[in-house]
C-alpha positions as CSV (number, residue, x, y, z in Angstrom):
1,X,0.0,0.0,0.0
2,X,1.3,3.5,-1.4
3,X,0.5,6.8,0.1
4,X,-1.5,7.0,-3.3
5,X,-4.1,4.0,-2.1
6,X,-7.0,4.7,-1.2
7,X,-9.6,2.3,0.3
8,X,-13.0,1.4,-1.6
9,X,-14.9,2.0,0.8
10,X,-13.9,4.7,1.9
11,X,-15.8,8.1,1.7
12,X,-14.7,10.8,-1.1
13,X,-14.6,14.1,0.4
14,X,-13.1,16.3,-2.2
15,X,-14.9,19.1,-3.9
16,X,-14.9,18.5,-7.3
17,X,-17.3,20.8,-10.4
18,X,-17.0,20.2,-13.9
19,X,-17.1,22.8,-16.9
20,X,-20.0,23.3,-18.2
21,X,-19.9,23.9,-22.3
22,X,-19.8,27.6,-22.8
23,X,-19.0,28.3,-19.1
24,X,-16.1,31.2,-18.5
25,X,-13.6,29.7,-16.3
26,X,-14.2,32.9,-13.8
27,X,-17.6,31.6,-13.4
28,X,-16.6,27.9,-12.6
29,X,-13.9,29.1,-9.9
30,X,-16.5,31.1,-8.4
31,X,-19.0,28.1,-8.0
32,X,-15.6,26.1,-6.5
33,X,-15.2,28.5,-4.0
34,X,-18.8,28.3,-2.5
35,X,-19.1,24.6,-2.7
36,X,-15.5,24.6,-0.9
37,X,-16.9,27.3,1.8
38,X,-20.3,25.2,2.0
39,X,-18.3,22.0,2.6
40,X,-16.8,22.9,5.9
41,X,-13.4,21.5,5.1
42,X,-11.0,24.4,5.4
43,X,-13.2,25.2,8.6
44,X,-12.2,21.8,9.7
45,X,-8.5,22.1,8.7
46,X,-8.1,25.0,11.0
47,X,-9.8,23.3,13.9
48,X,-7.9,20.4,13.7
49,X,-4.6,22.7,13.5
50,X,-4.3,23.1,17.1
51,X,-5.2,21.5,20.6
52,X,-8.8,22.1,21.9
53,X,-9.7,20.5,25.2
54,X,-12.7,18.4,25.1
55,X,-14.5,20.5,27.7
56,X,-13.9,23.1,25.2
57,X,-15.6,20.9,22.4
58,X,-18.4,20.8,24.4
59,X,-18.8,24.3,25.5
60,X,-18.3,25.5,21.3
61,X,-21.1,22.9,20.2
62,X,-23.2,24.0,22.7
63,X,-22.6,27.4,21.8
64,X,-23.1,26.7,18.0
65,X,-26.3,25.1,18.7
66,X,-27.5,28.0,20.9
67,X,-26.7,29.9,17.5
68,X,-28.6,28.1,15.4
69,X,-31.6,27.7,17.7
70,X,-32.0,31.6,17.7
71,X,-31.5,32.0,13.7
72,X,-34.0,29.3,13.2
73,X,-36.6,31.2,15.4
74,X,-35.4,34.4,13.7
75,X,-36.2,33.2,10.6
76,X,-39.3,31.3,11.3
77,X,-40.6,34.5,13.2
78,X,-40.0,36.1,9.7
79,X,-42.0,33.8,7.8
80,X,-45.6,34.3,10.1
81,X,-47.8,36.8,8.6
């Protein structure tokens, strides 16, 4: 086994957009860059570059969650007539 193998079952996580015929390359590197932003890896990346404590973890999560809570209500208060 190479560094090159990879296994068959395991999952493909790169981002990958093909050219559509008569597409402007500007306009493909622009839809790379939101499905790479939308796919959380370089989020990831710079998580996993440094130490966090799992009590940490646990307070961020919760934190994120608390976030998302109070947009979804937001945005749910939004929709009501």
């Amino acid at each position: 086994m190479g560094s090159n193998y990879v296994r068959p079952d395991a999952e493909n996580k790169g981002v990958c957009v093909t050219l559509k015929p008569g597409e402007d390359t500007a306009v493909l590197l622009k839809r790379f860059k939101k499905k790479f932003m939308k796919s959380g890896i370089l989020q990831e990346y710079r998580q996993r570059m440094s130490y966090m404590k799992p009590s940490d973890k646990k307070r961020r999560k919760r934190r994120d969650a608390e976030r998302r809570k109070k947009r979804d209500a937001l945005k749910l208060e939004k929709l009501k007539p």
